[in-house]
C-alpha positions as a printed NumPy array, in Angstrom:
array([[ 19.161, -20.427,  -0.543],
       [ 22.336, -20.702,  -2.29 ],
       [ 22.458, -20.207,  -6.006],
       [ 25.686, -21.051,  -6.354],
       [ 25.852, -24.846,  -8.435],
       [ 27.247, -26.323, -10.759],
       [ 26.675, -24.548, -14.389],
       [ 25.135, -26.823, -17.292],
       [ 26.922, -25.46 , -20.527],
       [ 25.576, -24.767, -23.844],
       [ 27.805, -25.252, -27.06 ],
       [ 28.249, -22.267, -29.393],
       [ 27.467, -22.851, -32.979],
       [ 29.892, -24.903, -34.837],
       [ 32.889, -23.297, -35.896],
       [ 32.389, -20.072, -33.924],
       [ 34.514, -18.757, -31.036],
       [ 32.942, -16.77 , -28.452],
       [ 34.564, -13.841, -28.766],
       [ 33.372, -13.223, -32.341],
       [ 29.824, -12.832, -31.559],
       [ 27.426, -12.008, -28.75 ],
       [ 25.111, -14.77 , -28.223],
       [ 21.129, -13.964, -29.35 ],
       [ 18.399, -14.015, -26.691],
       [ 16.979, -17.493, -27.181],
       [ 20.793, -18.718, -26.419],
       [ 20.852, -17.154, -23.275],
       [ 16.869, -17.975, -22.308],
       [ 18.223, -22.016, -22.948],
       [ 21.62 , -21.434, -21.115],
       [ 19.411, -20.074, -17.943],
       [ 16.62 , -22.355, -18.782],
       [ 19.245, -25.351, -18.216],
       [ 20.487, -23.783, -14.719],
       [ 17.474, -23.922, -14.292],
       [ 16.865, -27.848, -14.555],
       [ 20.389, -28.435, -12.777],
       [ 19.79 , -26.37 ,  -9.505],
       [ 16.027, -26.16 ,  -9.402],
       [ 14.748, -29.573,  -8.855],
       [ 14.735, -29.871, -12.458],
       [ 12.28 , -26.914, -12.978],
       [ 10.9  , -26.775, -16.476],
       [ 11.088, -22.975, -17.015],
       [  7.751, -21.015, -17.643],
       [  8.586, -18.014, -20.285],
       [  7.183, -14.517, -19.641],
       [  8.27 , -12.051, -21.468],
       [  8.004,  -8.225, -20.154],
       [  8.42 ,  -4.866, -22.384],
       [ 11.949,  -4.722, -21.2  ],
       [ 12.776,  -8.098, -19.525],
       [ 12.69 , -12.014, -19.864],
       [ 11.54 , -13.748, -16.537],
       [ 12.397, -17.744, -16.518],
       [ 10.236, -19.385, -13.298],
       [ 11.486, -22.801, -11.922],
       [ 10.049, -24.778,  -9.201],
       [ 11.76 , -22.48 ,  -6.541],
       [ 13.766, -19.958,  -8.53 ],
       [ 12.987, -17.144, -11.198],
       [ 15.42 , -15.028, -13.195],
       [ 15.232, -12.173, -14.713],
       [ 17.173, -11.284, -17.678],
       [ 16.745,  -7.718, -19.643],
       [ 16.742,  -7.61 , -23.159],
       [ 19.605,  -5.118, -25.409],
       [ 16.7  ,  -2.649, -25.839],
       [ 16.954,   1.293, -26.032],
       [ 13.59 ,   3.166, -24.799],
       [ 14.954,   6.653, -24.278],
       [ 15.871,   7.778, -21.48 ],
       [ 16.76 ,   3.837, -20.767],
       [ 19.417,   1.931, -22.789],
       [ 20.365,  -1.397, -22.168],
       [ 22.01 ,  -2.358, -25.037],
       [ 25.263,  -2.775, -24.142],
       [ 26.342,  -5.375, -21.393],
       [ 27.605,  -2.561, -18.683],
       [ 24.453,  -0.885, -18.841],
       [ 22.676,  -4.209, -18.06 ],
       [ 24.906,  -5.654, -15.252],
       [ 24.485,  -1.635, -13.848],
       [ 20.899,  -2.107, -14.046],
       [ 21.343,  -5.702, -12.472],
       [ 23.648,  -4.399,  -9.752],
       [ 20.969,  -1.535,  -9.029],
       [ 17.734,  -3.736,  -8.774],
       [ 19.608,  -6.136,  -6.586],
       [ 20.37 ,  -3.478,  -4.436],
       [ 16.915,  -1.252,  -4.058],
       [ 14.639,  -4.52 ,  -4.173],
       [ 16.764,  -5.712,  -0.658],
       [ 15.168,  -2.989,   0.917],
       [ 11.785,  -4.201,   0.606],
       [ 12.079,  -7.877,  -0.101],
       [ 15.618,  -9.249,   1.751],
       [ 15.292, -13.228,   1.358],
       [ 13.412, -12.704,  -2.089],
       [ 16.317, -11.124,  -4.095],
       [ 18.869, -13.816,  -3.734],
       [ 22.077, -12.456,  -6.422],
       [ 23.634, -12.147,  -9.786],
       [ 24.106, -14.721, -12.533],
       [ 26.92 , -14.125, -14.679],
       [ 26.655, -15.93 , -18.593],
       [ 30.356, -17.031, -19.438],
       [ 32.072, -18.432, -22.023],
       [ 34.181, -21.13 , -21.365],
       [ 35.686, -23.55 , -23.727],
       [ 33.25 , -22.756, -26.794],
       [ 30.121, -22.919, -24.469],
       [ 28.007, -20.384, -22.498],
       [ 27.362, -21.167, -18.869],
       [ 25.282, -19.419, -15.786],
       [ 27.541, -19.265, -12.492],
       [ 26.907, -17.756,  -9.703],
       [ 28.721, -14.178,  -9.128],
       [ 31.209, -15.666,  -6.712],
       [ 32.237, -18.299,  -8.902],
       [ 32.519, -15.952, -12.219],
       [ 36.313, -16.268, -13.839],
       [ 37.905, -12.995, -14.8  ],
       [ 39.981, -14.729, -17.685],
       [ 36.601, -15.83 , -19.077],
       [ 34.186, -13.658, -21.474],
       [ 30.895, -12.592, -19.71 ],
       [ 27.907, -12.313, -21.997],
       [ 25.131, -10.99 , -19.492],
       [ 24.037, -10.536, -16.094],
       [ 20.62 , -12.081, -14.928],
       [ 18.956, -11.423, -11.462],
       [ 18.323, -14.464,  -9.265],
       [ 15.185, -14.503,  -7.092],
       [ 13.078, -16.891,  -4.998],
       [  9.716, -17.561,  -6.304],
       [  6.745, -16.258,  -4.289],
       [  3.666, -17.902,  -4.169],
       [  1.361, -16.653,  -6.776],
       [ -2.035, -17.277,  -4.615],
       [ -0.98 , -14.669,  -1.814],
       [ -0.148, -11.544,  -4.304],
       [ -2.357,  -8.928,  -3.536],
       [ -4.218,  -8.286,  -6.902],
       [ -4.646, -12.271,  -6.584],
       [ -6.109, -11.735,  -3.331],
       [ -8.245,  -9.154,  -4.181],
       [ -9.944, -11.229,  -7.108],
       [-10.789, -13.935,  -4.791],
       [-11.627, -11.752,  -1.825],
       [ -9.839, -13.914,   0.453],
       [ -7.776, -10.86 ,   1.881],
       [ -7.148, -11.476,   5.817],
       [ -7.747,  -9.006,   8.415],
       [ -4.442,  -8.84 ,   9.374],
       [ -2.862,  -8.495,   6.214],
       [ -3.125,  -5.046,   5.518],
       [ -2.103,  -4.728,   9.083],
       [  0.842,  -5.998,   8.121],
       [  1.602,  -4.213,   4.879],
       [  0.651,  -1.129,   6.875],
       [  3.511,  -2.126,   9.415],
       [  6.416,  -3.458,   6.285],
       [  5.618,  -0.172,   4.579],
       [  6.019,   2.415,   7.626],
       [  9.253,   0.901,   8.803],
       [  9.834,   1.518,   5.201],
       [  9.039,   4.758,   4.4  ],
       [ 10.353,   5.719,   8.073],
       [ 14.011,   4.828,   7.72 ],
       [ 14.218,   5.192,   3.422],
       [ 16.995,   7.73 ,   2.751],
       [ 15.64 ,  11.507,   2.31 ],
       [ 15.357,  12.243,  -1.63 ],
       [ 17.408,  15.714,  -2.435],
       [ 14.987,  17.311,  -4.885],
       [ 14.196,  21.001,  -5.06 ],
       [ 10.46 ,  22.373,  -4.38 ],
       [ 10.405,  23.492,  -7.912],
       [ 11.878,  20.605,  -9.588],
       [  9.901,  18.715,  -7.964],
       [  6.344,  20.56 ,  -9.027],
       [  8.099,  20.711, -12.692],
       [  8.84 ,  16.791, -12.649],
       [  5.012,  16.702, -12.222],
       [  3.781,  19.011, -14.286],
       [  5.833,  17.364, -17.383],
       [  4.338,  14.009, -16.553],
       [  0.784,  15.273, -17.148],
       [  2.075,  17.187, -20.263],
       [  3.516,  14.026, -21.641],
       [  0.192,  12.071, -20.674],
       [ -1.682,  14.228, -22.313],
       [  0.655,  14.891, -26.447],
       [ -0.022,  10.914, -25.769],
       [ -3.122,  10.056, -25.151],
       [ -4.346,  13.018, -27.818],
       [ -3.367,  11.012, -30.585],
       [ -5.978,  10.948, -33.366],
       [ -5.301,   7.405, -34.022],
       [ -6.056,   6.461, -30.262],
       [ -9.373,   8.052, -30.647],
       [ -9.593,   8.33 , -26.684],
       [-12.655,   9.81 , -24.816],
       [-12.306,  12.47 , -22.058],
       [ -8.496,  13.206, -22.927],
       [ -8.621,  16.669, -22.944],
       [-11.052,  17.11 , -19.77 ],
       [ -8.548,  14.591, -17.844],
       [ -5.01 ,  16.154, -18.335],
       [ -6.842,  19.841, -18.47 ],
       [ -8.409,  18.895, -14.914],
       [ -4.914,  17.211, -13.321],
       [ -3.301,  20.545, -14.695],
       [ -5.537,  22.835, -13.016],
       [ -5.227,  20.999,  -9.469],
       [ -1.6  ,  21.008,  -9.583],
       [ -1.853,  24.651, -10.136],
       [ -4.569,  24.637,  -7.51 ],
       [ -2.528,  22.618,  -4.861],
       [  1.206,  23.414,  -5.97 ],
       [  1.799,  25.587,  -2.852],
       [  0.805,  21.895,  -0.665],
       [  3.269,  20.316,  -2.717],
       [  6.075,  22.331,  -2.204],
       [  5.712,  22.357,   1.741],
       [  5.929,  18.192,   0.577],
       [  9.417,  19.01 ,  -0.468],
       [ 10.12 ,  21.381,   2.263],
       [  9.357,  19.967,   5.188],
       [ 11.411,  16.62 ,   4.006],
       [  8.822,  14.521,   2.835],
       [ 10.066,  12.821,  -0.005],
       [ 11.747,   9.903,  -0.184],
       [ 13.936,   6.767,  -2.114],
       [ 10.744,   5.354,  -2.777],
       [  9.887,   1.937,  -4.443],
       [  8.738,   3.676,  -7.324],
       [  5.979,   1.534,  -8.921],
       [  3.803,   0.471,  -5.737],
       [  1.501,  -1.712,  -7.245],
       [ -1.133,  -4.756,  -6.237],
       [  0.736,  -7.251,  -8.068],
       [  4.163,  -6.48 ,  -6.519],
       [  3.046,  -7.013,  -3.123],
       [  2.954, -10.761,  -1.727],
       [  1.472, -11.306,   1.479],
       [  3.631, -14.035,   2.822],
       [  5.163, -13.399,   6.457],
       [  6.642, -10.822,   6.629],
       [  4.851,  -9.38 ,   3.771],
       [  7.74 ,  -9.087,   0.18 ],
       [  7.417,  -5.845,  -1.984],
       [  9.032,  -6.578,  -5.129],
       [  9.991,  -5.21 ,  -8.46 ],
       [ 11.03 ,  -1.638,  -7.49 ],
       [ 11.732,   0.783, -10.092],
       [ 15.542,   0.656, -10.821],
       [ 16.149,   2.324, -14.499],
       [ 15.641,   5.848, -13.457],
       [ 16.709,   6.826, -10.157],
       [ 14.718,  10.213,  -9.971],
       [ 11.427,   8.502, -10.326],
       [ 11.693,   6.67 ,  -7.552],
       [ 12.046,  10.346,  -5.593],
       [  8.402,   9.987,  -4.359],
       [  6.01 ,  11.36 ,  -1.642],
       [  5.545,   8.131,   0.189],
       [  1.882,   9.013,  -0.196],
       [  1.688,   9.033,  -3.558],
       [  3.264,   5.913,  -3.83 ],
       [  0.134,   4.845,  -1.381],
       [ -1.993,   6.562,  -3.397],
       [ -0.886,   4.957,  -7.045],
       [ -1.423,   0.981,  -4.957],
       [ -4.848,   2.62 ,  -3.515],
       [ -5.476,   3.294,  -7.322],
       [ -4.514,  -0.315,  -8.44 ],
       [ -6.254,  -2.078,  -6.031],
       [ -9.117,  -0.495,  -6.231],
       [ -9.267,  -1.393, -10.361],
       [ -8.66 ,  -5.247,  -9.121],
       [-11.764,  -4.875,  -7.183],
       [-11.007,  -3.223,  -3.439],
       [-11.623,   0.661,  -3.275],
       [-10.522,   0.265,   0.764],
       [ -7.515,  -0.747,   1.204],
       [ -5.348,   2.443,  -0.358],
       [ -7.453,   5.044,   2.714],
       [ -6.969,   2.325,   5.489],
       [ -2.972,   2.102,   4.045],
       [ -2.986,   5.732,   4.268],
       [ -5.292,   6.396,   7.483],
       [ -2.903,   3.956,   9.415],
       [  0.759,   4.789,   7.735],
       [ -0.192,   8.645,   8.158],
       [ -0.29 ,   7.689,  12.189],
       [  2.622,   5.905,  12.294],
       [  5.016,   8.611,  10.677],
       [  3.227,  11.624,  12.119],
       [  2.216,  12.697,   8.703],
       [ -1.345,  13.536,   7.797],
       [ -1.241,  15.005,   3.808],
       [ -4.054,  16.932,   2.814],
       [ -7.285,  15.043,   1.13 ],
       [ -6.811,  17.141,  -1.812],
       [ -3.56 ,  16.431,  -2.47 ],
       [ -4.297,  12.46 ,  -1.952],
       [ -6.696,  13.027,  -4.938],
       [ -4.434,  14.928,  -6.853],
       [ -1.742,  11.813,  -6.559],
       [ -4.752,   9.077,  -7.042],
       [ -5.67 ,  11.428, -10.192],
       [ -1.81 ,  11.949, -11.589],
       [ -1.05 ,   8.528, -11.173],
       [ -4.238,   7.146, -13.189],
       [ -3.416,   9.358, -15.821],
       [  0.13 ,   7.977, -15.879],
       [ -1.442,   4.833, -15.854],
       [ -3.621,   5.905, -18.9  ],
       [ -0.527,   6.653, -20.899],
       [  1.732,   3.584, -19.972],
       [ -1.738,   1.82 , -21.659],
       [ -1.509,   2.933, -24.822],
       [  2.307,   2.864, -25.386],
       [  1.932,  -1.025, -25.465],
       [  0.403,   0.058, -28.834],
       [  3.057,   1.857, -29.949],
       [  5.503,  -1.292, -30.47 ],
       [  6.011,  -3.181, -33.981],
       [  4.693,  -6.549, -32.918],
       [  1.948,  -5.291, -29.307],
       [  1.272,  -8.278, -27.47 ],
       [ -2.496,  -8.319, -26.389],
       [ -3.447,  -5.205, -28.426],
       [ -7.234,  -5.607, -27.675],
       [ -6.189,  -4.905, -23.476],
       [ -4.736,  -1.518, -23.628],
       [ -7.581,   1.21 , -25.228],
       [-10.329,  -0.235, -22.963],
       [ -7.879,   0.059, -19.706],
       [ -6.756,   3.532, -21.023],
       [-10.382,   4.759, -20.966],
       [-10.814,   3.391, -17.613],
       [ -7.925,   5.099, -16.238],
       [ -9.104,   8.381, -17.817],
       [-12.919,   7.783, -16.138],
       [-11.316,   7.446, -12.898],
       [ -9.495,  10.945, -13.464],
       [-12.38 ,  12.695, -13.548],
       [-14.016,  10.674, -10.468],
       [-11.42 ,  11.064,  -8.137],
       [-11.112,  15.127,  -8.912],
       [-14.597,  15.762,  -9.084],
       [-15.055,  14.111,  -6.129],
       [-17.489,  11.156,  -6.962]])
């Protein structure tokens, strides 16, 4: 699909040159709104707004545009930073999902008024304002989390995420991380789950018991972990291997890797497998993370330890716990009411996966 059309401009505000201001987000969400209606069958754009992103769907298309934000250690607020982080999600979200991740958009000035063009068709003379990711739109009924809901899952479609994600995992590029990095990388995690989710004004059940029972099985399993690392395990991974980033179209798309910090997507393949176990079984389908595991472990010789498969299901759902609660930590949360309740799931399913229940 080409995504290279004519751009529909957008005037700048009377009186104003381009180069004395950078336009505010709800210019830019109208300028790629109106490519929108130009070279998408004259989509009306749905509006969903992320913690770091604004995604426009058309009829066909979707965009993605990240917002001038600064969430340490990420900082998008100037325009390299965002066409880097552009450049880099093009790039690792090929791997996974070729035909889905179609290019950049550039947003130029050009005679007083901001357009989108295509990257081959961007003018070096002219003033770029942003980057925005250009994607074709999947079919919401045959995500994965979707499919779970409705239990409409096919027999062969795990079959065939089993197959998309070997290949995968079999030819990704070796991550070079050292054993004890590697064990320290986790071990901070749970610490920073747990000065989180001990806030007073969280109030959160089974806290201490959760991160106190994660900390003791890494300590318990560590020496499993490093032969991980030694024996070349680890991997450029996706990085955040969830239900609703899967699409089970033919062959099957994995979408929306992690792209703003390249040393968490340094994974164990299997704990990437173990984090989408975790997710779909909250969605409804405790299965289908052993059967991704039972049948990936065959295809790349590589048969991890239970206990360390419930040490990643248990790290990961106290991650999980913690990315919860810091939608509450915002000025303005949107949907405050979701994010204690799934916390305190999350935390419940620590304790069930390590105790073994």
């Amino acid at each position: 699909m080409e995504i290279l059309a004519t751009p529909t401009p957008l005037p700048s505000a009377a009186g104003e040159r381009p180069a004395d201001r950078q336009p505010d987000i709800e210019t830019k969400l109208r300028c790629l709104e109106s490519f929108l209606a130009a070279n998408d069958a004259g989509a009306h754009a749905q509006r969903i707004e992320t913690h770091m992103s604004w995604v426009l769907v058309g009829n066909t298309q979707v965009l993605k545009l990240k917002k001038p934000v600064v969430y340490p250690p990420v900082d998008y607020s100037s325009l390299g930073a965002r066409e880097c982080n552009a450049r880099r999600e093009l790039r690792l979200n090929r791997r996974l999902a070729p035909d889905v991740y179609l290019g950049l958009l550039a947003l130029q000035w050009h005679g007083g008024r901001l357009s989108a063009v295509g990257e081959a068709f961007v003018q070096p003379g002219r003033q770029t304002a942003d980057w925005a990711v250009v994607m074709r739109r999947l079919p919401q009924e045959r995500m994965l989390d979707e499919l779970i809901r409705r239990r409409e899952l096919r027999p062969g479609d795990i079959d065939a995420l089993s197959a998309t994600l070997a290949a995968f995992y079999r030819g990704a590029v070796r991550a070079a991380v050292d054993e004890g990095e590697y064990v320290a990388r986790l071990r901070h995690d749970i610490a920073l789950s747990a000065r989180m989710l001990e806030r007073a004004a969280f109030a959160l059940p089974h806290v201490p018991e959760a991160c106190q029972a994660t900390d003791e099985a890494l300590t318990q399993y560590e020496g499993l972990l490093r032969a991980r690392v030694a024996d070349g395990r680890l991997v450029e991974g996706h990085g955040d291997l969830r239900a609703e980033h899967v699409c089970l179209v033919e062959p099957p798309a994995v979408f929306d890797a992690l792209e703003f910090d390249a040393r968490l997507g340094e994974v164990d393949p299997f704990d990437e497998l173990c984090f989408l176990g975790l997710e779909c079984d909250v969605v409804g389908d405790a299965s289908i993370g052993p059967r991704l595991c039972t049948r990936i472990a065959t295809v790349l010789g590589d048969a991890p330890a239970p206990a360390l498969l419930r040490l990643y299901t248990a790290k990961n759902a106290l991650m999980r716990a913690r990315l919860s609660v810091a939608h509450l930590m915002g000025p303005d949360p949107r949907r405050p009411e979701k994010w204690l309740p799934q916390a305190s799931g999350y935390l419940k399913r620590v304790l069930m996966v390590l105790s073994g229940s």
